[in-house]
C-alpha atoms as an extended CHARMM CRD file, in Angstrom:
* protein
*
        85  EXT
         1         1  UNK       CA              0.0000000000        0.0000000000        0.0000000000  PROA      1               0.0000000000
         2         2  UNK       CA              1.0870000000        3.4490000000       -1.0630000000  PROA      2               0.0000000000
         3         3  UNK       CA              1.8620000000        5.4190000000        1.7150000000  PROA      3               0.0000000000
         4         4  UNK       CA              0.1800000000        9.1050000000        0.6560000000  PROA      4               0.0000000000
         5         5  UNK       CA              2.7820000000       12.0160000000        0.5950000000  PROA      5               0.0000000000
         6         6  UNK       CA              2.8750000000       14.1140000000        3.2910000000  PROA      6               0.0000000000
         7         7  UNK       CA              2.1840000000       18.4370000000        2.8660000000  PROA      7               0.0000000000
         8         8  UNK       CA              4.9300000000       20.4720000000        4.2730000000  PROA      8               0.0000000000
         9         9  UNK       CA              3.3240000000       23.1250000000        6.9590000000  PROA      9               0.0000000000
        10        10  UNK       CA              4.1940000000       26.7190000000        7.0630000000  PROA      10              0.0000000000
        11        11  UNK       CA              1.3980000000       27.4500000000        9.5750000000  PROA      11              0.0000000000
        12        12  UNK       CA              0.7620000000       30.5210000000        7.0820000000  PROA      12              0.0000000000
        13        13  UNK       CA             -3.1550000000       30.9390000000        7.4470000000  PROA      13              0.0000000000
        14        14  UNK       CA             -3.0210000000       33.6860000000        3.8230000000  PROA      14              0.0000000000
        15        15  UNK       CA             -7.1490000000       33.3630000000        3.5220000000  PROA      15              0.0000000000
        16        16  UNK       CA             -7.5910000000       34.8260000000        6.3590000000  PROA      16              0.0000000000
        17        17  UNK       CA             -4.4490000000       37.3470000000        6.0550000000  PROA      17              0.0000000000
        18        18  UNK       CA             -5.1390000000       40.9630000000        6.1810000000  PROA      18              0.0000000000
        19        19  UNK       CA             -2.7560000000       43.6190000000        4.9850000000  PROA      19              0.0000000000
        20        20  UNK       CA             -1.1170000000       44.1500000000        8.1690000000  PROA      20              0.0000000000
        21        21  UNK       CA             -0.5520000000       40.5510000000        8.9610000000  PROA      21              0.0000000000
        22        22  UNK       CA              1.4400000000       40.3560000000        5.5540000000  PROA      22              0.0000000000
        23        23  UNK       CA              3.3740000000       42.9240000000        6.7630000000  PROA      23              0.0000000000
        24        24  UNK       CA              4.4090000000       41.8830000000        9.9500000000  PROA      24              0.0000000000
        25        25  UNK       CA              5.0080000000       38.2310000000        8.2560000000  PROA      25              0.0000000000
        26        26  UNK       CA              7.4420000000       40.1970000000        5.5690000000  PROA      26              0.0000000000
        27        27  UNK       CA              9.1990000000       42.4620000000        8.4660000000  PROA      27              0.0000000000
        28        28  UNK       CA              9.6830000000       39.0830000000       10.2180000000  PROA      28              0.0000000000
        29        29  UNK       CA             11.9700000000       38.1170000000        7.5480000000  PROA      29              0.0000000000
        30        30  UNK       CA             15.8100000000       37.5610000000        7.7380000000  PROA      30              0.0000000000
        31        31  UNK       CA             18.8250000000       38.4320000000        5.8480000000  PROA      31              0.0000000000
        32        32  UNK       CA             19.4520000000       35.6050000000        3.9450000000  PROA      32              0.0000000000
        33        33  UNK       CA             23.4990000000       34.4450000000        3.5450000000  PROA      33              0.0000000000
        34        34  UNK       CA             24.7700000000       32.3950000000        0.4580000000  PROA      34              0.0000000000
        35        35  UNK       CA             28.2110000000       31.4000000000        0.3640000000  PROA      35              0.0000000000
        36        36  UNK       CA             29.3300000000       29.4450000000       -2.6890000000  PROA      36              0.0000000000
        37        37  UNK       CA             30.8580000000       25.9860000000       -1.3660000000  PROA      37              0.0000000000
        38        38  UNK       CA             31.9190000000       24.0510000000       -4.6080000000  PROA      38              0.0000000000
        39        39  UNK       CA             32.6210000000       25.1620000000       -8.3330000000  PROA      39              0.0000000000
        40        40  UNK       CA             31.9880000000       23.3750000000      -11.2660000000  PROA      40              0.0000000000
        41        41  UNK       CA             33.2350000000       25.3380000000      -14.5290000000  PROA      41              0.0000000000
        42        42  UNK       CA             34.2810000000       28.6580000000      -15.2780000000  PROA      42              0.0000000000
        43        43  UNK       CA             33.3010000000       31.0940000000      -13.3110000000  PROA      43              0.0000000000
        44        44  UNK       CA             34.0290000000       34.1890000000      -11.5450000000  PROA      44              0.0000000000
        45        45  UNK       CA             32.8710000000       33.4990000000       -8.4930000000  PROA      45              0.0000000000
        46        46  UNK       CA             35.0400000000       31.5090000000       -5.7730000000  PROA      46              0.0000000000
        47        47  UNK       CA             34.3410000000       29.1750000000       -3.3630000000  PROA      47              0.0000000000
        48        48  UNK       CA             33.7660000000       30.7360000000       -0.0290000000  PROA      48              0.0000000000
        49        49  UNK       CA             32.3920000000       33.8080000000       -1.8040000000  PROA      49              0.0000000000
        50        50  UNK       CA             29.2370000000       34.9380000000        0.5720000000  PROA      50              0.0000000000
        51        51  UNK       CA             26.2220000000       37.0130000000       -1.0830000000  PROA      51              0.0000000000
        52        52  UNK       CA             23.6310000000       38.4480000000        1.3760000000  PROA      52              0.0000000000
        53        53  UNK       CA             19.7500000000       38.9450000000        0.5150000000  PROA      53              0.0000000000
        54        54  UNK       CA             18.6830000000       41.3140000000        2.8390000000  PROA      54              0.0000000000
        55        55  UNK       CA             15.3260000000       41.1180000000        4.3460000000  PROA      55              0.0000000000
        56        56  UNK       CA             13.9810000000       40.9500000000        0.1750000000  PROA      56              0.0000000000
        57        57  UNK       CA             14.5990000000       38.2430000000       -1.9600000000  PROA      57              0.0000000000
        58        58  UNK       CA             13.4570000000       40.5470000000       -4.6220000000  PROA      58              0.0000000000
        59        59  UNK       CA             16.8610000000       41.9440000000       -5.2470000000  PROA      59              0.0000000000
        60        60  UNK       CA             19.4900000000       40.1420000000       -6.1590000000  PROA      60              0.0000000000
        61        61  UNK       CA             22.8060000000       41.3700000000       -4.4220000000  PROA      61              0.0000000000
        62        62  UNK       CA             24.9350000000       43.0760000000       -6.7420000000  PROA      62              0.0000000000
        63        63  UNK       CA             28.0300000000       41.3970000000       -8.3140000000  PROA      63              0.0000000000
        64        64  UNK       CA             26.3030000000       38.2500000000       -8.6450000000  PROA      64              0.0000000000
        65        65  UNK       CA             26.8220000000       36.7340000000      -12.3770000000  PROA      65              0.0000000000
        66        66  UNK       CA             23.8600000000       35.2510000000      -14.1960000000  PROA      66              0.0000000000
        67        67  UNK       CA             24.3170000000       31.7290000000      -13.5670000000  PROA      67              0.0000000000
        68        68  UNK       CA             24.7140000000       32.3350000000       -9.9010000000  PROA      68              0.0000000000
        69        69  UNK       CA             21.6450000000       34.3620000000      -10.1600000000  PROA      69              0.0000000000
        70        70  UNK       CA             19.5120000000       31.2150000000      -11.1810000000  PROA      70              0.0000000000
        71        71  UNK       CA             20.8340000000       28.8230000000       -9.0600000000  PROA      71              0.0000000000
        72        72  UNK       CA             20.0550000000       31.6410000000       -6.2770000000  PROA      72              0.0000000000
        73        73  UNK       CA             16.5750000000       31.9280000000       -7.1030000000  PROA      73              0.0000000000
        74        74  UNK       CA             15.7630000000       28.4220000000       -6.8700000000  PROA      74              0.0000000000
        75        75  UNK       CA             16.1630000000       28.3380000000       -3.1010000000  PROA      75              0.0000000000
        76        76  UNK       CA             15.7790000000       31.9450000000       -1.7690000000  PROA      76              0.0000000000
        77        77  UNK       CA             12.2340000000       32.1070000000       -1.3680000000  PROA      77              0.0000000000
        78        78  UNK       CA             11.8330000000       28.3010000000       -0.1960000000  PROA      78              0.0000000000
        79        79  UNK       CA             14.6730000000       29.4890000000        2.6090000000  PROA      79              0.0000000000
        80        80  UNK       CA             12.5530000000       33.1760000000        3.3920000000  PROA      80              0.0000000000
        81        81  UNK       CA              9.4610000000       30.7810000000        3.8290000000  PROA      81              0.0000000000
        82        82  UNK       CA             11.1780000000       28.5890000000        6.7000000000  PROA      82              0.0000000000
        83        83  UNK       CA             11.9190000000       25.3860000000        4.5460000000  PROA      83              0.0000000000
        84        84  UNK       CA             15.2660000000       23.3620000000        6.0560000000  PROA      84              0.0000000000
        85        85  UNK       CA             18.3040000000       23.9750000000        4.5710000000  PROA      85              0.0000000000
């Protein structure tokens, strides 16, 4: 028997979230770090460089190539939201 997958919880209630809620959820953010521990390829970025997203995942911090870039955005909001990482 198929065990059935398991939801991952935010406790985010956003039906019921009014404008100041969001913004007391967004203040609550934190400055997210990204150092760069292994490189594959050219590049001109170094391992142990450290990026910082502060408080807005929006903006990218500056300096950061292109292919850094995407790799970045794949996690930055899934790391803002409180997923593991």
């Amino acid at each position: 028997m198929k065990k059935e997958a398991e939801k991952i919880k935010l406790d985010l209630d956003t039906q019921n979230m009014t404008d100041e809620d969001y913004r007391k959820l967004w203040d609550g953010l934190g400055k997210i770090e990204l150092r760069c521990v292994e490189k594959i390829g050219q590049c001109r970025h170094n391992v142990g460089d450290t990026f910082f997203y502060d408080k807005m995942p929006y903006r990218v911090p500056e300096g950061v190539c292109y292919a850094l870039r995407h790799v970045m955005e794949l996690y930055t909001w899934r790391i803002a939201l409180g997923f593991p990482s």
